[in-house]
TIRODREN-514588 format. One line per field, with one value per residue (C-alpha): z, y, x; chain. Coordinates in steps of 0.02 Angstrom, whole numbers, plus 50000, padded with zeros to 5 digits. Each point is the difference from the previous one (the first is absolute). Layout:
N
w [Z_...]
v [Y_...]
u [X_...]
chain [A_...]
# end
This chain:
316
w [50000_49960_50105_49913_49888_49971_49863_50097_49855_50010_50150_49918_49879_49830_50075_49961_50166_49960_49980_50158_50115_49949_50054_50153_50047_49954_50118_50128_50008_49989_50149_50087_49943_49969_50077_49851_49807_49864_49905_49821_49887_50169_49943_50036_49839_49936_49976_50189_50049_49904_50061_50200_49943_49899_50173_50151_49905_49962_50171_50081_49914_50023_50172_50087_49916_50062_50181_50003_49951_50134_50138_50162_49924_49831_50117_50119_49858_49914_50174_50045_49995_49876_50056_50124_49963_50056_50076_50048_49847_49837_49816_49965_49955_50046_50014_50019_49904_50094_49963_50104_50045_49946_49802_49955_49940_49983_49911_49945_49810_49994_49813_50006_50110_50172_49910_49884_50150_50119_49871_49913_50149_50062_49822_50049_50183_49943_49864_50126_50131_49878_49967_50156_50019_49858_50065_50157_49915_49917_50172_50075_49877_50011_50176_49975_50090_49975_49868_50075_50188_49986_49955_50129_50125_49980_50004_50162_50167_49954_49871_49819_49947_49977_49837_50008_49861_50036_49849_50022_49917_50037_49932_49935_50139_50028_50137_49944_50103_50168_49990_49974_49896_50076_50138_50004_50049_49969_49992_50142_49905_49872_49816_49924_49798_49953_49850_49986_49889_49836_49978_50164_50108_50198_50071_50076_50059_50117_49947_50075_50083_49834_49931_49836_49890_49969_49826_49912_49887_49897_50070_50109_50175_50106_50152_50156_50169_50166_50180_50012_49840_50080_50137_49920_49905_50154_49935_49835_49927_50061_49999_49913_50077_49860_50000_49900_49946_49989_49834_49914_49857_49949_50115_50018_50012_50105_50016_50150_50025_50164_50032_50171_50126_50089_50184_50111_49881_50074_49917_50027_49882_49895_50108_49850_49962_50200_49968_49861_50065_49955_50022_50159_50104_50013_49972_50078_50054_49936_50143_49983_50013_49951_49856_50106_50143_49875_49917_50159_50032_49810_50022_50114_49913_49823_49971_50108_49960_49998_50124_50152_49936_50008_50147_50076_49928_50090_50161_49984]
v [50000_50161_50181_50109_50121_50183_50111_50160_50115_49924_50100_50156_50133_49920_49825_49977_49999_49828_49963_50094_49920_49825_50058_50081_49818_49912_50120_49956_49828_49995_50098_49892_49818_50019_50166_49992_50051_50071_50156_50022_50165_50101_50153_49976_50024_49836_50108_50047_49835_49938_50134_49954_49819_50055_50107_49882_49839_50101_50082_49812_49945_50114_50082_49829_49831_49989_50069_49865_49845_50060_50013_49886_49939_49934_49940_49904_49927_49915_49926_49918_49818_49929_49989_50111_50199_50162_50079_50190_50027_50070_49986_50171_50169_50159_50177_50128_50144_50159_50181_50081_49858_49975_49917_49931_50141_49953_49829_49957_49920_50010_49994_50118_50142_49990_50158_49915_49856_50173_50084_49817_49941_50171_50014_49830_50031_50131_49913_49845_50117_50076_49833_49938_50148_49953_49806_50089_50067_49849_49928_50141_49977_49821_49988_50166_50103_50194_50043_49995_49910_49903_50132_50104_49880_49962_50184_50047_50022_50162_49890_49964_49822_49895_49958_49903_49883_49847_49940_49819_49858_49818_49941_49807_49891_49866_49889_50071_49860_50058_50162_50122_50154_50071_49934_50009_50144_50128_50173_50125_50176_50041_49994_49893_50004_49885_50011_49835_49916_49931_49864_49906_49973_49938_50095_49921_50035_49893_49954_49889_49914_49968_50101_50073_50087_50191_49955_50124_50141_50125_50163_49959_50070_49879_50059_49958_50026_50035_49962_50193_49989_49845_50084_50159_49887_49911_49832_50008_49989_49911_50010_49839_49902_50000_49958_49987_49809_50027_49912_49932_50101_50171_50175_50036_50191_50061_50177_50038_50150_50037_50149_49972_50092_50143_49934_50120_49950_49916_49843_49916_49904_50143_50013_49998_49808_49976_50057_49901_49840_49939_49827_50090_50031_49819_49911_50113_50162_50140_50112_50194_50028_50108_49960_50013_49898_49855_50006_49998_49815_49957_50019_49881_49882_50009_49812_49952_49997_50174_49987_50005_50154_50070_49920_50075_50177_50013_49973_50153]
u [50000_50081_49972_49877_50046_49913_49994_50000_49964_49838_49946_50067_49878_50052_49912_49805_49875_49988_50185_50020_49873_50057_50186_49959_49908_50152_50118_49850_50012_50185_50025_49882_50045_50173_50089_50117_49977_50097_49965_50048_49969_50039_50049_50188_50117_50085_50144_50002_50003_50123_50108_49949_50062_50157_50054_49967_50082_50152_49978_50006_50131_50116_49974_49907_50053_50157_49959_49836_50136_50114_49862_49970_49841_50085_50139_49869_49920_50140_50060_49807_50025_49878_49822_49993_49914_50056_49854_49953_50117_49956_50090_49994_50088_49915_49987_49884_49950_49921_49973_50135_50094_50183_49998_50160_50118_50196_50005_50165_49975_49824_49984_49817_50035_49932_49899_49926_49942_49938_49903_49938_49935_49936_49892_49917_49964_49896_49918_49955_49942_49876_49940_49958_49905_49888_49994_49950_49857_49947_50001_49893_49857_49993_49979_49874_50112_50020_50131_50167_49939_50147_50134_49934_50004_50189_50035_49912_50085_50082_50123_50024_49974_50157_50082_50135_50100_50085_50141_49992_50122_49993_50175_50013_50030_50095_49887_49829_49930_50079_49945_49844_50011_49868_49903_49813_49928_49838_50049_49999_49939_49893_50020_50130_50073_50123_50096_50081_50124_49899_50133_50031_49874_49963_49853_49870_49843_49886_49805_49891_50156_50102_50133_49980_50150_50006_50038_50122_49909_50126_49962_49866_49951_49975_49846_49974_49910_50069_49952_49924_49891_49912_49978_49918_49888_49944_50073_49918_50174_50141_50172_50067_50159_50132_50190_50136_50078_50202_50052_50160_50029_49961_49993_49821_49980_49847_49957_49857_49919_49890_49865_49982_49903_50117_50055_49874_49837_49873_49942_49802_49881_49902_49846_49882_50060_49977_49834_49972_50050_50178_50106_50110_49824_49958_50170_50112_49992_50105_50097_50017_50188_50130_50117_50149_49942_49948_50185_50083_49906_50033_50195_49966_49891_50016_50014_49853_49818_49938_49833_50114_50072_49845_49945_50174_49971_49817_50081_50135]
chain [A_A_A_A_A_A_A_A_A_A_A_A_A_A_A_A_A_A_A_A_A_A_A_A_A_A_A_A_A_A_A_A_A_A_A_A_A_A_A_A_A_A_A_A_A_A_A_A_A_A_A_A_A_A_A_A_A_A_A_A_A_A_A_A_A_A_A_A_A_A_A_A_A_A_A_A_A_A_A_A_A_A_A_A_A_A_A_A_A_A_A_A_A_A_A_A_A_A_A_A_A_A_A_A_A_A_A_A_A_A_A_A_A_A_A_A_A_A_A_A_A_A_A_A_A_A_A_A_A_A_A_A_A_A_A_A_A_A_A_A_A_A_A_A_A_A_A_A_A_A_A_A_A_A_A_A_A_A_A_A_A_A_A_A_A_A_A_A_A_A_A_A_A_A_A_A_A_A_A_A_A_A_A_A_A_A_A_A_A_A_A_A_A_A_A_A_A_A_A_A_A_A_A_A_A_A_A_A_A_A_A_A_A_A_A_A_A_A_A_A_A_A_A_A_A_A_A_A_A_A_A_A_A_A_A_A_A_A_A_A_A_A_A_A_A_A_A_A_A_A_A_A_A_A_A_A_A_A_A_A_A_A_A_A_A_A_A_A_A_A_A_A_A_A_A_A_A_A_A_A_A_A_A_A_A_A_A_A_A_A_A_A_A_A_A_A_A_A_A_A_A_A_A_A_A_A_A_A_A_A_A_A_A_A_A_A]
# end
């Protein structure tokens, strides 16, 4: 079974009301059966992203590679006796993109200038943040929420939202048996777009107990929910377990994107889908917390199941 995949230009003004209402239906029930769908014809320039994919693999391999086969994790991995695991481990290189943190700036060889990699990256940040404020919208007038509930509600508490960029690379490994690239998780925030490599793959995503491939799309953005948009919705969608299967050959590049709710907002189920009924009233139960409080619990507990985080964040 392969992850559903969405025309986005369908939802735009050039689309028919009929092509439109069918697409907004399909975003619908993917965000409530599987947390997890691709979006082609997103508005993003091919040319853009081949230029994000040109920078980071040339960024990797000459500023990371080497550093990643020299590390204590590469190190522990070729000395595990066969058929054993390394656990609370992951096969991954990482760093994170912000708007005023530090991007790299002196690299020594770097073949693109550490320019082009500041001003590349920059361009796309701000494309992706404009798209997950449309998928926002989407969101909003499928649940029948007010235009921009959700946006809003990540940028109270006196804060803006957070947008944040994590340059991910999964380098071939030797033992891909012994260890996880990523472990299983749901995500903590918000909004999540993944531009992932459309060559190797690895992602996973969990539904109805089996594990189904993220199967590679050239230049597609990969969506899905996080622990704060099932809570907004009042359970109506979930954020899907996924992870990340460490493989032999190939260096699978992975390029996340989060709009997360700022640290002092103040999260709750949209009280017009309380009203209305909704799978947390009767199932679980959806806390009122702040966004800071619940991430303090979910550096904690990423790995775990996710109702004792809530259950954990009620008490604070």
């Amino acid at each position: 079974m392969a992850i559903p995949v969405v025309d986005f230009s369908k939802v735009g003004n050039g689309a028919s009301p009929e092509e439109r209402a069918a697409t907004m239906a399909l975003i619908a029930k993917h965000c409530e059966e599987w947390g997890f769908f691709q979006l082609v014809n997103h508005g993003i320039s091919e040319e853009l992203l081949e230029r994000v994919k040109k920078v980071c693999t040339e960024f990797f391999k000459l500023e990371r590679e080497q550093n990643f086969k020299q590390s204590p994790l590469f190190k522990s991995l070729s000395d595990l006796p066969d058929g054993q695991k390394l656990e609370n481990v992951d096969w991954e290189d990482v760093i994170t993109l912000l708007d005023h943190n530090e991007w790299p700036s002196k690299t020594l060889g770097f073949k693109i200038s550490c320019l082009q990699f500041r001003e590349t990256m920059a361009e796309y940040r701000a494309e992706l943040r404009k798209l997950a404020g449309q998928v926002m919208e989407v969101m909003d007038e499928n649940l029948g929420l007010p235009k921009g509930y959700i946006k809003n509600a990540f940028n109270s508490g006196g804060e803006e939202a957070f947008f944040g960029t994590k340059v991910n690379h999964y380098p071939p490994c030797p033992k891909p048996e012994m260890v996880n690239g990523l472990r299983a998780h749901t995500d903590a925030g918000g909004v999540i777009m993944l531009f992932q490599d459309d060559v190797v793959g690895g992602l996973e995503v969990l539904k109805d107990g089996e594990w189904f491939d993220v199967q590679p799309m050239r230049n597609s953005i990969v969506i899905n929910t996080g622990d704060q948009v099932e809570v907004l919705s009042n359970g109506r969608y979930k954020s899907a377990w996924h992870r990340v299967q460490a493989k032999p050959d190939g260096n699978r590049m992975s390029i996340a994107s989060f709009y997360n709710p700022s640290m002092k907002a103040t999260i709750a189920p949209a009280p017009q889908l309380v009203e209305n009924g909704g799978v947390g009233v009767e199932a679980f139960g959806y806390p009122e917390f702040v966004f800071g409080d619940y991430m303090s619990v979910y550096a904690e507990q990423k790995f775990d199941p996710k109702e004792p985080r809530f259950q954990a964040v009620r008490a604070m």
